[in-house]
HTML snippet that shows the backbone in 3Dmol.js (N, CA, C, O; Angstrom):
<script src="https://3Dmol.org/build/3Dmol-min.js"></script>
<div id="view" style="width:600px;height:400px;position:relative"></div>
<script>
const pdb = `
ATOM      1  N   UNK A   1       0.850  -1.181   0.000  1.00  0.00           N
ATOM      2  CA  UNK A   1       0.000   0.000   0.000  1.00  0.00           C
ATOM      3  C   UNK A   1       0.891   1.237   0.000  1.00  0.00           C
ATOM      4  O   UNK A   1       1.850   1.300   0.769  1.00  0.00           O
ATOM      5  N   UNK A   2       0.598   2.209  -0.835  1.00  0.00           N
ATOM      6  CA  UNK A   2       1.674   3.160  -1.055  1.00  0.00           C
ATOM      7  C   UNK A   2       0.589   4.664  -0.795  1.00  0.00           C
ATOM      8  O   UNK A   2      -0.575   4.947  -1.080  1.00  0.00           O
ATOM      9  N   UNK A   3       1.659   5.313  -0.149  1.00  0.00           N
ATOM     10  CA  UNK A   3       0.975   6.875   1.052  1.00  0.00           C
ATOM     11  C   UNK A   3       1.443   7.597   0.070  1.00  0.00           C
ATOM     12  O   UNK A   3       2.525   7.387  -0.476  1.00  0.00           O
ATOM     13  N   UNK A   4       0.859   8.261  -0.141  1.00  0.00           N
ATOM     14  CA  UNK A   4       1.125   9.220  -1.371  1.00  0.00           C
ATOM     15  C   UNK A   4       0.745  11.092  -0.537  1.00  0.00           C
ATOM     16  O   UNK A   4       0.904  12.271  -0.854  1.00  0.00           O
ATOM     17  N   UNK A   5       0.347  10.519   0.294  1.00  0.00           N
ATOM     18  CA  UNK A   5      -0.334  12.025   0.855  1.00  0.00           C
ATOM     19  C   UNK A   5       1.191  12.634   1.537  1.00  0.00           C
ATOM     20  O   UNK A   5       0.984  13.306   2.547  1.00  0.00           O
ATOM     21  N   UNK A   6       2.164  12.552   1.283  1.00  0.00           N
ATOM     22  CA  UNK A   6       3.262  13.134   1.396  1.00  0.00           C
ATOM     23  C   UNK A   6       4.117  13.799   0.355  1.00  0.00           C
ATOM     24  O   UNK A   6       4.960  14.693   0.440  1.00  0.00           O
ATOM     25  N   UNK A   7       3.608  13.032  -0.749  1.00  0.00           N
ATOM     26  CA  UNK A   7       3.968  13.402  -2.361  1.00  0.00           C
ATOM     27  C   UNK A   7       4.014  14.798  -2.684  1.00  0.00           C
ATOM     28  O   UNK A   7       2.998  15.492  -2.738  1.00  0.00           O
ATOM     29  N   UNK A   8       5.196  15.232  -2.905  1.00  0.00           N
ATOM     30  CA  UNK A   8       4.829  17.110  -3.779  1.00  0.00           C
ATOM     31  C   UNK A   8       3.951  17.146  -4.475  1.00  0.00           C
ATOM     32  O   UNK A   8       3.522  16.092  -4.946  1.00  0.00           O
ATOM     33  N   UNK A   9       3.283  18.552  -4.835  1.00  0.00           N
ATOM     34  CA  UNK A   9       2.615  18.573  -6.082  1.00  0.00           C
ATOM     35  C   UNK A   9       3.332  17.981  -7.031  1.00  0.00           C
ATOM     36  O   UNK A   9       2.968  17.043  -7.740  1.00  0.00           O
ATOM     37  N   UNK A  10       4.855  18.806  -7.046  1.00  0.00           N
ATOM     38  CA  UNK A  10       5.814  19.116  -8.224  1.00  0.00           C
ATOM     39  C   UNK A  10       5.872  17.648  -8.750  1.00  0.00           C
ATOM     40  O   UNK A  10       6.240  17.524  -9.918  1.00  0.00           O
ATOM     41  N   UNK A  11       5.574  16.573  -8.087  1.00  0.00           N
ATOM     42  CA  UNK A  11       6.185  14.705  -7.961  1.00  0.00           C
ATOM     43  C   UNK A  11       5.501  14.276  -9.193  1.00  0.00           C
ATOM     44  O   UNK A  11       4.275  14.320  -9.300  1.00  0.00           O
ATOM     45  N   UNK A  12       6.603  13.698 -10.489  1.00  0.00           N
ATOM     46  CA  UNK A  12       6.109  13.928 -11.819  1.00  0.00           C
ATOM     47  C   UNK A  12       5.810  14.234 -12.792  1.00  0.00           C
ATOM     48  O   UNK A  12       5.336  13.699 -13.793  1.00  0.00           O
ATOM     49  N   UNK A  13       6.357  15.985 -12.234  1.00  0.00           N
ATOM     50  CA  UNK A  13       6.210  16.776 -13.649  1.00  0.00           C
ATOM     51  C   UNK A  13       7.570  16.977 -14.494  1.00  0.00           C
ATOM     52  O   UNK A  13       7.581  17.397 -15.651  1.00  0.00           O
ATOM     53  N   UNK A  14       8.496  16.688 -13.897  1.00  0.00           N
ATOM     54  CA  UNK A  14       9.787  15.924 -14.989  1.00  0.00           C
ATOM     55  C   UNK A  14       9.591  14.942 -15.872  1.00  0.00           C
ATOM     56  O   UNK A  14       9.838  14.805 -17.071  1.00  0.00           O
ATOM     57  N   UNK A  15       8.996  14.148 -14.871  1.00  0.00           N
ATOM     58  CA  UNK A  15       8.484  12.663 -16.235  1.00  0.00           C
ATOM     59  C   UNK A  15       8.132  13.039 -17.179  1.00  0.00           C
ATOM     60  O   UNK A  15       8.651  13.147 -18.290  1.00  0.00           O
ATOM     61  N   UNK A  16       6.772  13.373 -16.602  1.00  0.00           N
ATOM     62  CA  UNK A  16       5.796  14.448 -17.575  1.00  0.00           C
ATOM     63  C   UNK A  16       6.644  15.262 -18.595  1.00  0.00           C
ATOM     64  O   UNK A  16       6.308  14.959 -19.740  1.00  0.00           O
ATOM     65  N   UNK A  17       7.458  16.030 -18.564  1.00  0.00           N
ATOM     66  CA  UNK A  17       8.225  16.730 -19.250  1.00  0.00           C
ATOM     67  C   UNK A  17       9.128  15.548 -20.207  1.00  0.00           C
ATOM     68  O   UNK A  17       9.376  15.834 -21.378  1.00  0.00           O
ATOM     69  N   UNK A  18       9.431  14.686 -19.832  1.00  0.00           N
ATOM     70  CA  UNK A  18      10.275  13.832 -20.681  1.00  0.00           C
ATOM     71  C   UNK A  18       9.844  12.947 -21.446  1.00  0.00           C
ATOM     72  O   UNK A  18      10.411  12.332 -22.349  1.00  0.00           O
ATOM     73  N   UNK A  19       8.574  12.888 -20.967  1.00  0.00           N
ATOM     74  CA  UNK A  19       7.878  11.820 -21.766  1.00  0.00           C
ATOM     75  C   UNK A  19       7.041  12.644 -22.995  1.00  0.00           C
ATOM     76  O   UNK A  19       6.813  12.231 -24.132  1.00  0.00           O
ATOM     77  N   UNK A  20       6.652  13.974 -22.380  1.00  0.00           N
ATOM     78  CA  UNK A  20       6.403  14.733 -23.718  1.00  0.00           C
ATOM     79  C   UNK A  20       7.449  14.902 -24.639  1.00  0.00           C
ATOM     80  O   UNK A  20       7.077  14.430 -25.714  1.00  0.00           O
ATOM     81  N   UNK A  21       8.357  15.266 -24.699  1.00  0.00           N
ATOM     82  CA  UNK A  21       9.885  15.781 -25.343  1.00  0.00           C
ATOM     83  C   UNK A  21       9.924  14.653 -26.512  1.00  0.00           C
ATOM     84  O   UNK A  21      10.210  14.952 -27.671  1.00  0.00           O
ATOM     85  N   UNK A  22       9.638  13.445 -26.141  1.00  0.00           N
ATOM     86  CA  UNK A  22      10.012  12.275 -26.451  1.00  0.00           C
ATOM     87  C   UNK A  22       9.211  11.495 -27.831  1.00  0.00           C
ATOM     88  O   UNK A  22       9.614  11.019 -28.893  1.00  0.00           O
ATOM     89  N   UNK A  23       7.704  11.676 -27.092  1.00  0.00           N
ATOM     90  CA  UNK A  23       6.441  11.118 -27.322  1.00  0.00           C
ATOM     91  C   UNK A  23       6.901  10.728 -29.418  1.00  0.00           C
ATOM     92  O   UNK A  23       7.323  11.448 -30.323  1.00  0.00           O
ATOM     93  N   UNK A  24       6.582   9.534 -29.349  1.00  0.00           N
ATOM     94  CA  UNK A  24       6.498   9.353 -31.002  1.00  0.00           C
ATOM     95  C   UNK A  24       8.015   9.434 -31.488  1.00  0.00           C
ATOM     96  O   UNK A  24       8.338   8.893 -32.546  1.00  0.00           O
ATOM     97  N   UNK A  25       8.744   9.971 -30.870  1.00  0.00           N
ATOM     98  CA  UNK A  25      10.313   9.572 -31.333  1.00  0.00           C
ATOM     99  C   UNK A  25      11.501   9.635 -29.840  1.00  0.00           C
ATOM    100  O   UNK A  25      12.331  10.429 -29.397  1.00  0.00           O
ATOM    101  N   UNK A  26      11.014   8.437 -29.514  1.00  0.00           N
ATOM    102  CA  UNK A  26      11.985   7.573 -28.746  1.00  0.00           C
ATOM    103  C   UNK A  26      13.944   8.248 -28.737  1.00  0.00           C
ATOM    104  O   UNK A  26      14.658   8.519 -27.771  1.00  0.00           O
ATOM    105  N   UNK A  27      14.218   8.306 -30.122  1.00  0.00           N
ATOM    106  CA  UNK A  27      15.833   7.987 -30.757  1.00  0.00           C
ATOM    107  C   UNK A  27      15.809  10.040 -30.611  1.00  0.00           C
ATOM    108  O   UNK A  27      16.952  10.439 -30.388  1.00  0.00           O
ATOM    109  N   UNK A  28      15.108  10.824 -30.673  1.00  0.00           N
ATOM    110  CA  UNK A  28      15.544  12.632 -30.768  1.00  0.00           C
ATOM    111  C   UNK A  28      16.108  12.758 -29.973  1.00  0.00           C
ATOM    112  O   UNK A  28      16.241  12.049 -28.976  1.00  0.00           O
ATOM    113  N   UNK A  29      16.711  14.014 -30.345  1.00  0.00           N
ATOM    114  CA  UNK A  29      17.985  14.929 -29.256  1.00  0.00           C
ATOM    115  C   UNK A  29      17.107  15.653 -29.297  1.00  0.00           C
ATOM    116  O   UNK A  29      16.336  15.780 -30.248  1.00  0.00           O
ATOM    117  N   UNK A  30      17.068  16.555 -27.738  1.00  0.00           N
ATOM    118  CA  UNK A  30      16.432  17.576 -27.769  1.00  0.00           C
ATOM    119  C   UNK A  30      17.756  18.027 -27.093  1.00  0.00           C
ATOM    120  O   UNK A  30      18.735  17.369 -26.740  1.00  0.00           O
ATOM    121  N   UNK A  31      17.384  19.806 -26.998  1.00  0.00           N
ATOM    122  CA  UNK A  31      18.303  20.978 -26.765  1.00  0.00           C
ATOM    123  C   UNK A  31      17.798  21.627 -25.337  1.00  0.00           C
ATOM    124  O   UNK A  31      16.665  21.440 -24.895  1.00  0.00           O
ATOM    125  N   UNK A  32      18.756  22.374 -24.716  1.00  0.00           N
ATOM    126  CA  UNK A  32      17.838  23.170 -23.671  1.00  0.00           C
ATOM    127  C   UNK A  32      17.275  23.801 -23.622  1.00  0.00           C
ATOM    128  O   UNK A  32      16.624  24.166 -22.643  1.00  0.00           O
ATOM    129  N   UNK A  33      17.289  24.296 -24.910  1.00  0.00           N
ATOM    130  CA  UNK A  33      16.239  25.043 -25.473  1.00  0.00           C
ATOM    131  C   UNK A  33      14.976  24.484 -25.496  1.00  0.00           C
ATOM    132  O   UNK A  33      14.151  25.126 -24.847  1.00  0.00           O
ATOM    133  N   UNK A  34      14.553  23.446 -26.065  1.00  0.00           N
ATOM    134  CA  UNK A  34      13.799  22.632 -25.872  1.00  0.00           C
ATOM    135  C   UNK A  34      12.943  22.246 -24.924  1.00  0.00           C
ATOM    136  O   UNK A  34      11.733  22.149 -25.131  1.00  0.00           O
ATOM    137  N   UNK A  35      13.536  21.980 -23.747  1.00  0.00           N
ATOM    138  CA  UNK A  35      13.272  21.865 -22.477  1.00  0.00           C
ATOM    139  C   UNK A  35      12.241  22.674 -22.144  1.00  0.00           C
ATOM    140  O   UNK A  35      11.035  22.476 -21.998  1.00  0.00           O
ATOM    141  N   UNK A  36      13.355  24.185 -21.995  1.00  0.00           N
ATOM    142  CA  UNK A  36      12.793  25.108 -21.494  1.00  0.00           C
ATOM    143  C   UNK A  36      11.865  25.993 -21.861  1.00  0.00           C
ATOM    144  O   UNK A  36      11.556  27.087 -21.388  1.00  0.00           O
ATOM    145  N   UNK A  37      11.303  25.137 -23.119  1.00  0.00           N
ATOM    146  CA  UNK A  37      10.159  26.327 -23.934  1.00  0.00           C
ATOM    147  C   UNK A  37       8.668  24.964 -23.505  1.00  0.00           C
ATOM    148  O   UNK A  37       7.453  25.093 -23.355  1.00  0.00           O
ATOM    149  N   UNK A  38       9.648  23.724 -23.443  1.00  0.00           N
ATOM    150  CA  UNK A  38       8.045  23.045 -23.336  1.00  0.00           C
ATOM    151  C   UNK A  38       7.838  22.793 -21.774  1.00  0.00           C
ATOM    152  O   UNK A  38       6.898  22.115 -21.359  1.00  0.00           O
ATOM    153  N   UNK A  39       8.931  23.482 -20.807  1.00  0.00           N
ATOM    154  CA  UNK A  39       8.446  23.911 -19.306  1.00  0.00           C
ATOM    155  C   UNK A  39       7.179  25.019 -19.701  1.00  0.00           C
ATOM    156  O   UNK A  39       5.991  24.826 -19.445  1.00  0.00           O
ATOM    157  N   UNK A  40       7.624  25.958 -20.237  1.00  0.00           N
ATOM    158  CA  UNK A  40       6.906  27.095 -20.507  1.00  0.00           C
ATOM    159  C   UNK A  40       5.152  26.681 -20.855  1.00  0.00           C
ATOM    160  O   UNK A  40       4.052  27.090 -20.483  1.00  0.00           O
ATOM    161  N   UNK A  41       5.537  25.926 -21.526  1.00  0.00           N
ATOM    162  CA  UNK A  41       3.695  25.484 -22.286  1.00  0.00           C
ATOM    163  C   UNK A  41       3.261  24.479 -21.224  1.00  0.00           C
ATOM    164  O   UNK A  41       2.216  25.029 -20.876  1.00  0.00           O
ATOM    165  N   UNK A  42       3.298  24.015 -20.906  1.00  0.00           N
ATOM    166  CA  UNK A  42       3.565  22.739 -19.395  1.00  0.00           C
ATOM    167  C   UNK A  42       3.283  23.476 -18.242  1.00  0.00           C
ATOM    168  O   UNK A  42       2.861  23.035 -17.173  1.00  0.00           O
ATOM    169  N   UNK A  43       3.644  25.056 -18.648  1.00  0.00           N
ATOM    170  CA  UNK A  43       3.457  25.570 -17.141  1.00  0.00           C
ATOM    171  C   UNK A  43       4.173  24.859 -15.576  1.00  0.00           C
ATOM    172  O   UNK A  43       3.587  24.575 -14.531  1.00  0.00           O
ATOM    173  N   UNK A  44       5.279  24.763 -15.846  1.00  0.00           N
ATOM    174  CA  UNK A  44       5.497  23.702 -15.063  1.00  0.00           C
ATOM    175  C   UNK A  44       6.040  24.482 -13.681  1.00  0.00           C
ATOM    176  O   UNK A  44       6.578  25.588 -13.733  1.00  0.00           O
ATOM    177  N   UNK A  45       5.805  23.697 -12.368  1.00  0.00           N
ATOM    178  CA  UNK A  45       6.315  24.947 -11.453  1.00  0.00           C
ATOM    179  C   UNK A  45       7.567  25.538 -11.305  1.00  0.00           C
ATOM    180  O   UNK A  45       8.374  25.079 -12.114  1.00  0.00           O
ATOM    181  N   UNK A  46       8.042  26.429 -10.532  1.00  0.00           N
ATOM    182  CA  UNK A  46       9.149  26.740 -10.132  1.00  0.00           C
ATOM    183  C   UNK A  46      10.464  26.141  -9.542  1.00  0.00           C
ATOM    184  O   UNK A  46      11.638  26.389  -9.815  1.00  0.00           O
ATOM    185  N   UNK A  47       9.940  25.335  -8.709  1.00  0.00           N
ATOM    186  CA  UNK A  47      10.871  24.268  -8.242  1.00  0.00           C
ATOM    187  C   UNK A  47      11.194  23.121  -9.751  1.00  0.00           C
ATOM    188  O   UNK A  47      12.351  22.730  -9.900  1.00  0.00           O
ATOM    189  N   UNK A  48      10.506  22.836 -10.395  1.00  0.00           N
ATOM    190  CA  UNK A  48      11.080  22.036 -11.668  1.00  0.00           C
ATOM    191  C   UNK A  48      11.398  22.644 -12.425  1.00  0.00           C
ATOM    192  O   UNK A  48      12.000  21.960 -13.252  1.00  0.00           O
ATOM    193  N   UNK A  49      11.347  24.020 -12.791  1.00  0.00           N
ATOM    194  CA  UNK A  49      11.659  25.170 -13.289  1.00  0.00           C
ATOM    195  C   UNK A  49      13.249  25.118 -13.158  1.00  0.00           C
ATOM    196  O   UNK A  49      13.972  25.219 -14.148  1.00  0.00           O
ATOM    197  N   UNK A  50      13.760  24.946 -11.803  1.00  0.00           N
ATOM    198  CA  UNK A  50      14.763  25.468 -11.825  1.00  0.00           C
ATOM    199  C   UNK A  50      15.983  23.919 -11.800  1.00  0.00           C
ATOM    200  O   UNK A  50      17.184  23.835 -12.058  1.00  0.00           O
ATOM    201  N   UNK A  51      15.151  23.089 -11.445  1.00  0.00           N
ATOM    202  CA  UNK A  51      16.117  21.542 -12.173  1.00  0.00           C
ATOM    203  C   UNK A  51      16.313  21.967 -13.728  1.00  0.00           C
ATOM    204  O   UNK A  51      17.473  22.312 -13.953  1.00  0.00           O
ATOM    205  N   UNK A  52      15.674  22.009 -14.560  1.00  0.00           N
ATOM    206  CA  UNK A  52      16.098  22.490 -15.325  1.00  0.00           C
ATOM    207  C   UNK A  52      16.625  23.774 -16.383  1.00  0.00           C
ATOM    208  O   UNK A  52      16.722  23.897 -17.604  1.00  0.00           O
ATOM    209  N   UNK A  53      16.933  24.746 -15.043  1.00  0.00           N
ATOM    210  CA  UNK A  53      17.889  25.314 -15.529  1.00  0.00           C
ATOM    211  C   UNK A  53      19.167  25.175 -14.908  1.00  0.00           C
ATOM    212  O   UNK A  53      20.086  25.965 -15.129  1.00  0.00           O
ATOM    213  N   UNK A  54      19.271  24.031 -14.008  1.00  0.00           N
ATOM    214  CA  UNK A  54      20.867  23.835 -13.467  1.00  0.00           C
ATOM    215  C   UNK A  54      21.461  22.788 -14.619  1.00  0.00           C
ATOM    216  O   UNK A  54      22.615  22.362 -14.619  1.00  0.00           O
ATOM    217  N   UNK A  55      20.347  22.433 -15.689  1.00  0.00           N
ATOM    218  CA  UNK A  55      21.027  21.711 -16.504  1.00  0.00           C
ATOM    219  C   UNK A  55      22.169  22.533 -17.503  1.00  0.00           C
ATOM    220  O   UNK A  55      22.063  23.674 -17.953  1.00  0.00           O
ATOM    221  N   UNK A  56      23.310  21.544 -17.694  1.00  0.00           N
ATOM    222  CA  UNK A  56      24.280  22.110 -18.912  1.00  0.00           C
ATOM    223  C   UNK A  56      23.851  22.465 -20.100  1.00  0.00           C
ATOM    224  O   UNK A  56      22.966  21.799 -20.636  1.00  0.00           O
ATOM    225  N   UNK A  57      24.384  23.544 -20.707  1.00  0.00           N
ATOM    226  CA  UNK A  57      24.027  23.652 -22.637  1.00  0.00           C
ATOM    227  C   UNK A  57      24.039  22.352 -23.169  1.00  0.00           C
ATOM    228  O   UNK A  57      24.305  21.368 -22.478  1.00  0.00           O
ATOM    229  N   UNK A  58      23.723  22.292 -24.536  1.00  0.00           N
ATOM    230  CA  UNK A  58      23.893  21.134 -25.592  1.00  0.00           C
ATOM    231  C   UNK A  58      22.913  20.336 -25.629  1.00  0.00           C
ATOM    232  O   UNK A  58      22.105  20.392 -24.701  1.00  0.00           O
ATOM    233  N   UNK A  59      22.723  19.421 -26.660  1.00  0.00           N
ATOM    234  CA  UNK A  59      22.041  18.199 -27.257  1.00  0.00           C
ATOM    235  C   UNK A  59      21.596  17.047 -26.446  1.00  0.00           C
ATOM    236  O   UNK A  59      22.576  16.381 -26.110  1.00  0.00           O
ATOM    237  N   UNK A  60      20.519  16.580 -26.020  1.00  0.00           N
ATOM    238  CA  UNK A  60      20.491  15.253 -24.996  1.00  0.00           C
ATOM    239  C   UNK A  60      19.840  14.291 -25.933  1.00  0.00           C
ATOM    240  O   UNK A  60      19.138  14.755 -26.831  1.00  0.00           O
ATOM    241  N   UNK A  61      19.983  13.114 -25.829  1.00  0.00           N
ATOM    242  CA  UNK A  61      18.962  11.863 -25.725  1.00  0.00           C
ATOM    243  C   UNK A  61      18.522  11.495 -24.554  1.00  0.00           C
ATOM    244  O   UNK A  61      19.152  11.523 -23.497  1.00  0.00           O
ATOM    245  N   UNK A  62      17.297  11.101 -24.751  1.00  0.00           N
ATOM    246  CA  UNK A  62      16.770  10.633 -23.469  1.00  0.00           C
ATOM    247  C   UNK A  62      17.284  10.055 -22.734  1.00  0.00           C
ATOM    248  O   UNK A  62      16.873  10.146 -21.577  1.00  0.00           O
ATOM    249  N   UNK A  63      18.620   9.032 -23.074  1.00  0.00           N
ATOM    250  CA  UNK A  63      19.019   8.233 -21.898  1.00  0.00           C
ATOM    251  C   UNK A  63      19.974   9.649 -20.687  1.00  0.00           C
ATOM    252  O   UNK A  63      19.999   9.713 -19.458  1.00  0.00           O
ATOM    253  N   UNK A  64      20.579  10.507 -21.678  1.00  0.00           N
ATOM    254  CA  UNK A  64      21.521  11.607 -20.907  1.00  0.00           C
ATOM    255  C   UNK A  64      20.719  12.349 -20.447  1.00  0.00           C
ATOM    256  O   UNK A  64      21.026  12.707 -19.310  1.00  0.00           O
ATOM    257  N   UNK A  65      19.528  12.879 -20.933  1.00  0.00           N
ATOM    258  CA  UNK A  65      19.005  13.642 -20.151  1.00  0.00           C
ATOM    259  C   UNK A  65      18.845  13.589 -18.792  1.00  0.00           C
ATOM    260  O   UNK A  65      19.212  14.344 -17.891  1.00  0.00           O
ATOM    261  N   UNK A  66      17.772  11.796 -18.817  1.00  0.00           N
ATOM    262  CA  UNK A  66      17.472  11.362 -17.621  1.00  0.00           C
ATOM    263  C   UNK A  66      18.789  11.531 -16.894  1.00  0.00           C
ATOM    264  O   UNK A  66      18.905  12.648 -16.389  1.00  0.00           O
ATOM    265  N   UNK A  67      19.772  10.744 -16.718  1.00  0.00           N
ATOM    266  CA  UNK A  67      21.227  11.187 -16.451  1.00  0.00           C
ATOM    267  C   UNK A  67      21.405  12.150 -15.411  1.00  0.00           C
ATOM    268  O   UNK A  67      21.464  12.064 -14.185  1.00  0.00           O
ATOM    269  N   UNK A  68      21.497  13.392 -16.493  1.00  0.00           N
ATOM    270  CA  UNK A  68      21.574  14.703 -15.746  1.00  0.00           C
ATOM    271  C   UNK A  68      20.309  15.247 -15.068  1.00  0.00           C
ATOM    272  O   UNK A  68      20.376  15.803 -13.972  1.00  0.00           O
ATOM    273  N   UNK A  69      19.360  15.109 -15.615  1.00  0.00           N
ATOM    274  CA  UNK A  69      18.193  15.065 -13.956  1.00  0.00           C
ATOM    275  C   UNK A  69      18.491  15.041 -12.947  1.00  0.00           C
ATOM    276  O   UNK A  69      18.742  15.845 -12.049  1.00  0.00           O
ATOM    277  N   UNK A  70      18.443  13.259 -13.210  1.00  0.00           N
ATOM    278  CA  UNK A  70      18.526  12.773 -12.166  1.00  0.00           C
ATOM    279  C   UNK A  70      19.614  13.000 -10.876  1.00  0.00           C
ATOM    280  O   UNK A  70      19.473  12.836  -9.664  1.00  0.00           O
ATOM    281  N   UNK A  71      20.804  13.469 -11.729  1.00  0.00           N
ATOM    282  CA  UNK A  71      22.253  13.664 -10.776  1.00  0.00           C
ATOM    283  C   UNK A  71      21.921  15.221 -10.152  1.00  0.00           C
ATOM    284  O   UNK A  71      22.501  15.556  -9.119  1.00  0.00           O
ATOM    285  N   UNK A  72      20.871  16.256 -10.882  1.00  0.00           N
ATOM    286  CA  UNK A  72      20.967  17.114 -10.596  1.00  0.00           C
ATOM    287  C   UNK A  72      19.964  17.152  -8.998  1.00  0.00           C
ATOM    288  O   UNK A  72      20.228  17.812  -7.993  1.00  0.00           O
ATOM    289  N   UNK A  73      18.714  16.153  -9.231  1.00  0.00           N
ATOM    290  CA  UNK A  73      17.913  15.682  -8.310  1.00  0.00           C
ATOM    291  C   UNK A  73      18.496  15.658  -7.035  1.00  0.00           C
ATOM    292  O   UNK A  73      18.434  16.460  -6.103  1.00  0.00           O
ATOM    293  N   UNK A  74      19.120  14.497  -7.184  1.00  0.00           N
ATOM    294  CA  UNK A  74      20.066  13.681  -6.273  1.00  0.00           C
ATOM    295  C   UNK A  74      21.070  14.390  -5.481  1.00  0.00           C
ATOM    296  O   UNK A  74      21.344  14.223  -4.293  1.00  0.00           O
ATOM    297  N   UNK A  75      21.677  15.371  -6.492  1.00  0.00           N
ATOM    298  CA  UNK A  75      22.605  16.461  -5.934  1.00  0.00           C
ATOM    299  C   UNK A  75      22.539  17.385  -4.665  1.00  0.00           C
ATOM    300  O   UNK A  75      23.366  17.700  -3.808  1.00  0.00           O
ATOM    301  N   UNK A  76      20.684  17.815  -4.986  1.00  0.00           N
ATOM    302  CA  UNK A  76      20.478  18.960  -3.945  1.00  0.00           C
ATOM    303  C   UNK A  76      19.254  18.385  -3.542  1.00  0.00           C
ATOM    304  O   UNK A  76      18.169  18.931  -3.347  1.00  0.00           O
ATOM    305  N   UNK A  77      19.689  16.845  -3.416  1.00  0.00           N
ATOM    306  CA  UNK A  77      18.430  16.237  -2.461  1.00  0.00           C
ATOM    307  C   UNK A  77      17.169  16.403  -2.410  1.00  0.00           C
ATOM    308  O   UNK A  77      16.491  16.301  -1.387  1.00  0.00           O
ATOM    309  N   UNK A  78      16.654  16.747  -3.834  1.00  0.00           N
ATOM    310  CA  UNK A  78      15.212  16.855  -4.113  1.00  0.00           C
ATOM    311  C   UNK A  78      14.422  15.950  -4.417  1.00  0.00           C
ATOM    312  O   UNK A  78      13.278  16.189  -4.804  1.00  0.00           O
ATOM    313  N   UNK A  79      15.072  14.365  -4.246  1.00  0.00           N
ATOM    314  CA  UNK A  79      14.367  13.012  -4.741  1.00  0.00           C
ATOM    315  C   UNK A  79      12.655  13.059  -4.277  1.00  0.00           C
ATOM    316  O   UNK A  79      11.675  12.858  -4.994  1.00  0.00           O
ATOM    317  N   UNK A  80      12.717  13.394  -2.844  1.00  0.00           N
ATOM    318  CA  UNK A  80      11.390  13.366  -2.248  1.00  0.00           C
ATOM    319  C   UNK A  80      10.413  14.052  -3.537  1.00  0.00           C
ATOM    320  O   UNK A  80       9.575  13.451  -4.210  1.00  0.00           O
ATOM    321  N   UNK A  81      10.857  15.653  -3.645  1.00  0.00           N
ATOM    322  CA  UNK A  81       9.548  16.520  -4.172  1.00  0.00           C
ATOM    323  C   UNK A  81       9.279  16.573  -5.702  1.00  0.00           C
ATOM    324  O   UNK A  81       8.324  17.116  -6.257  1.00  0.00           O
ATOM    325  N   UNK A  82      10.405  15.840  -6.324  1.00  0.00           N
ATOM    326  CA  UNK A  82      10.477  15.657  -7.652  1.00  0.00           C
ATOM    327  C   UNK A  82      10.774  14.341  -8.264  1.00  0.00           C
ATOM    328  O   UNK A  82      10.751  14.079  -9.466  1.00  0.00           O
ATOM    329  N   UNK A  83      11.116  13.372  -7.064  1.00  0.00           N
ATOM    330  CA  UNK A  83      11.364  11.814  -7.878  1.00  0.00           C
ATOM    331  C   UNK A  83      12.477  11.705  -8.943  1.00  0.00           C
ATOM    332  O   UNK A  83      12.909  12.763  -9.402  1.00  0.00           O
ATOM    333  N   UNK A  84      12.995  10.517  -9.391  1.00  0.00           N
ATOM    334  CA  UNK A  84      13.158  10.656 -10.542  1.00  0.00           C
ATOM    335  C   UNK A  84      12.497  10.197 -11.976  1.00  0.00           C
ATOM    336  O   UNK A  84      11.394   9.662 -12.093  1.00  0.00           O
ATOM    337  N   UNK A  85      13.529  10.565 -13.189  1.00  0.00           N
ATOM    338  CA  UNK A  85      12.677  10.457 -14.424  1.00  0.00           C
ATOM    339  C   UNK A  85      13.580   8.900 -15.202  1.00  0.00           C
ATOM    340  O   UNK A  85      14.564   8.330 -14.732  1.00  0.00           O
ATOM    341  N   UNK A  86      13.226   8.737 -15.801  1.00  0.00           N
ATOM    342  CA  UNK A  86      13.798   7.478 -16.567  1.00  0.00           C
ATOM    343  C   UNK A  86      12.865   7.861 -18.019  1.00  0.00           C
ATOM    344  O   UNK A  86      12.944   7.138 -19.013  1.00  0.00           O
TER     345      UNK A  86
END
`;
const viewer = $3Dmol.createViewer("view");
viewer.addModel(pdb, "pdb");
viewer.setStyle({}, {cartoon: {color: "spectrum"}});
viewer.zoomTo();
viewer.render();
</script>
């Protein structure tokens, strides 16, 4: 049985973000540019807002992206309010 009533709002909206980026082509690079324009339409909050802008410039595939998320997650101990993405 899993308690969820501790869960951030924010818990998922990375996925959410990666799984849109993605949707229908698995194999794309996206840019940070990228990212950060379909945070924008996503409306996505502030706190995920700003995971991804601690990300580096340049080109990702999904496997690096997740990657750097996740390390960025992990980094400043935000696993709880944001989870990670795969």
């Amino acid at each position: 049985m899993s308690d969820d009533s501790y869960a951030s709002p924010d818990d998922g909206e990375l996925q959410g973000l990666v799984d849109a980026l993605f949707e229908g082509d698995p194999g794309r690079v996206v840019s940070k540019i990228d990212l950060l324009m379909r945070a924008d339409i996503d409306d996505l909050s502030n706190d995920s807002r700003e995971v991804i802008d601690l990300l580096p410039g340049g080109r990702f595939a999904r496997g690096r992206l997740c990657d750097q998320l996740n390390s960025i997650i992990t980094a400043h101990g935000w696993g709880f309010s944001h989870g990670t993405v795969a």
